[in-house]
SERO-4910 file (N, C-alpha, C, O; in steps of 0.05 Angstrom, whole numbers):
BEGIN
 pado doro    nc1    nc2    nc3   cac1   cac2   cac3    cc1    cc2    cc3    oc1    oc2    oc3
  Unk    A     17    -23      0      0      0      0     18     25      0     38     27     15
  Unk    A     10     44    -18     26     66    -16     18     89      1     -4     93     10
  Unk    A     43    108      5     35    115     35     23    142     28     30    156      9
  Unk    A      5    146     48    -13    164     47      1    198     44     17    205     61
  Unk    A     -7    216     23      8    239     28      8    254     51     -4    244     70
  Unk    A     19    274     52     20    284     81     11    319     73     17    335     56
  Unk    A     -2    319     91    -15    355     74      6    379     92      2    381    116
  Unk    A     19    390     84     37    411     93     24    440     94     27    452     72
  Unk    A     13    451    109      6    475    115     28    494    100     52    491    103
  Unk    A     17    513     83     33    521     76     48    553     84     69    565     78
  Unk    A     30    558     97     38    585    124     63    564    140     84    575    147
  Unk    A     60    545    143     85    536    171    104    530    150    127    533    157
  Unk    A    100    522    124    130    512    111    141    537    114    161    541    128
  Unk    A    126    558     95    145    588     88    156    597    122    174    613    126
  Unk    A    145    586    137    152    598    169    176    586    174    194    600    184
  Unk    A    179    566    169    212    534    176    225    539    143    244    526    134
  Unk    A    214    557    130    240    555     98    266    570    112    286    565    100
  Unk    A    269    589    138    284    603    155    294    587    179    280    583    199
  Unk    A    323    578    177    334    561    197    332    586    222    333    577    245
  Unk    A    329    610    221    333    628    241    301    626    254    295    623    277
  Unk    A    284    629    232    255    626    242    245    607    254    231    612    274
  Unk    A    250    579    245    248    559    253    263    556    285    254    541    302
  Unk    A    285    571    288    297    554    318    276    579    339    266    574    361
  Unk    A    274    608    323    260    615    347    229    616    347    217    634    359
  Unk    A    215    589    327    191    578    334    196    558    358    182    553    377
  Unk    A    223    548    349    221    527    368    222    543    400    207    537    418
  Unk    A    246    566    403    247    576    435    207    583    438    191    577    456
  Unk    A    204    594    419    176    598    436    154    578    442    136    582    458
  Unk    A    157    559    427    142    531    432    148    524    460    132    518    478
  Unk    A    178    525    462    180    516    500    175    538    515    186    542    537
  Unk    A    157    555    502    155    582    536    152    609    516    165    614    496
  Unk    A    131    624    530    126    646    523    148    676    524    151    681    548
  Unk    A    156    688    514    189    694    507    187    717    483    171    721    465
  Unk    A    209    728    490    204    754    472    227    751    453    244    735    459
  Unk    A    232    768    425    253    775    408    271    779    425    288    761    426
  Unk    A    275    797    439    305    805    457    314    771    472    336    760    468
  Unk    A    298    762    486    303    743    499    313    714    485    327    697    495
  Unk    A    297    713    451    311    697    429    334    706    419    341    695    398
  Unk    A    344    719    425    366    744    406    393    735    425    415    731    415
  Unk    A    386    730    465    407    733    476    407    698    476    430    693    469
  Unk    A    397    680    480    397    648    466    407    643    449    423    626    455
  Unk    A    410    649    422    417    642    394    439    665    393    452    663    373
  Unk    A    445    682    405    474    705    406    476    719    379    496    723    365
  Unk    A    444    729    374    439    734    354    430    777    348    413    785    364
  Unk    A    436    791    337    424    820    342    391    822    346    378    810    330
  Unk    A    384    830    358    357    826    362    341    839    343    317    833    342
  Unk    A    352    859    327    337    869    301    328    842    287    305    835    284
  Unk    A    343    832    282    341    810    257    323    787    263    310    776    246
  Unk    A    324    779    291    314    764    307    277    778    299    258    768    288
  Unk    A    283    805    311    252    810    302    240    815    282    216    820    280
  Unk    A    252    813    270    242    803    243    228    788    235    206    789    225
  Unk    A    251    762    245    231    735    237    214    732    253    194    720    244
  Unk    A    211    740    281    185    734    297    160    756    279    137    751    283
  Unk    A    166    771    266    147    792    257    136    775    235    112    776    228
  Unk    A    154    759    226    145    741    197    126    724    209    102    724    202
  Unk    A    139    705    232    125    688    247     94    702    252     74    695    240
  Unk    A     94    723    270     67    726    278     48    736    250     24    739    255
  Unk    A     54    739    226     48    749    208     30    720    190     10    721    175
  Unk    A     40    705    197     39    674    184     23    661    201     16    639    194
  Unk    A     14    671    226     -6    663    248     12    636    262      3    614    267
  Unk    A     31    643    265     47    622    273     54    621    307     61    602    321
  Unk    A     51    645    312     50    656    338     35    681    353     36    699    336
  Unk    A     27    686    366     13    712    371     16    727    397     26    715    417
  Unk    A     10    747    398     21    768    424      3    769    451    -21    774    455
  Unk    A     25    760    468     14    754    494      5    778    514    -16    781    527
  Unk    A     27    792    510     23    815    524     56    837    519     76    826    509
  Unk    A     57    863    527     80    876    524     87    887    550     73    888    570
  Unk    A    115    897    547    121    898    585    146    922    572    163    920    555
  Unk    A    139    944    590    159    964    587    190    955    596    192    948    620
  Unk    A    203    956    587    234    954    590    253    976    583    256    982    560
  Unk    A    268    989    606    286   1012    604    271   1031    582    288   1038    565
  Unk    A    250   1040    576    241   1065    562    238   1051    529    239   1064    508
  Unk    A    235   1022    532    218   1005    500    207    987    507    215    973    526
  Unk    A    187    981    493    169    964    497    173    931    491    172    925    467
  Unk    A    177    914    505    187    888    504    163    875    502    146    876    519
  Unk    A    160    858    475    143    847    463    137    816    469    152    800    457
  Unk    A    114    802    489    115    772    491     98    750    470     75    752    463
  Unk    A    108    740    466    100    719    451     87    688    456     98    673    471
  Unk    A     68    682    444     68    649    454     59    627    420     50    637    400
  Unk    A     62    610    422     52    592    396     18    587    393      4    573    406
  Unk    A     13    605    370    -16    593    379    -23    568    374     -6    550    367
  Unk    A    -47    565    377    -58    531    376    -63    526    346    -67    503    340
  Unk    A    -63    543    329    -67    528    296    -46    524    287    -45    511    266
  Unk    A    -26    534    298      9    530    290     10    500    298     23    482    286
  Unk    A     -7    498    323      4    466    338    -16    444    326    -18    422    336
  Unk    A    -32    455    301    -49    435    301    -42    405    289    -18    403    283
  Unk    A    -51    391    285    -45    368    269    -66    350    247    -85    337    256
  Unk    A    -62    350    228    -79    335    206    -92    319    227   -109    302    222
***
């Protein structure tokens, strides 16, 4: 029997075509977490970092928890939503 196709969402492929996007789907999958806080994990500039979370939440891949003032900018939280986690 041949094996059944597998249907690929295509909002989450274009979201994982980015090895950068993809690892900080993964930090936010384990815990709700901001760009700055993926930026100092991955030792990465946090501009660029927010980026891809901007792509991410754009792709409904994640969505905004809440924001928390930090030193005079606004620090942005994140969590995975539940259609990102869904499964066929």
């Amino acid at each position: 029997m041949p094996p059944r196709p597998v249907s690929i969402d295509q909002r989450l492929a274009k979201a994982l075509s980015s090895s950068l996007r993809a690892r900080a789907l993964t930090l936010i999958t384990e815990g709700i977490t901001s760009p700055k806080a993926i930026a100092e994990v991955l030792g990465l500039d946090v501009r660029s970092v927010a980026y891809h979370v901007r792509v991410l939440r754009e792709l409904d891949c994640i969505e905004l928890v809440e924001t928390q003032q930090r030193r005079g900018a606004l620090e942005h939280i994140y969590r995975v939503t539940e259609r990102a986690l869904e499964k066929d």
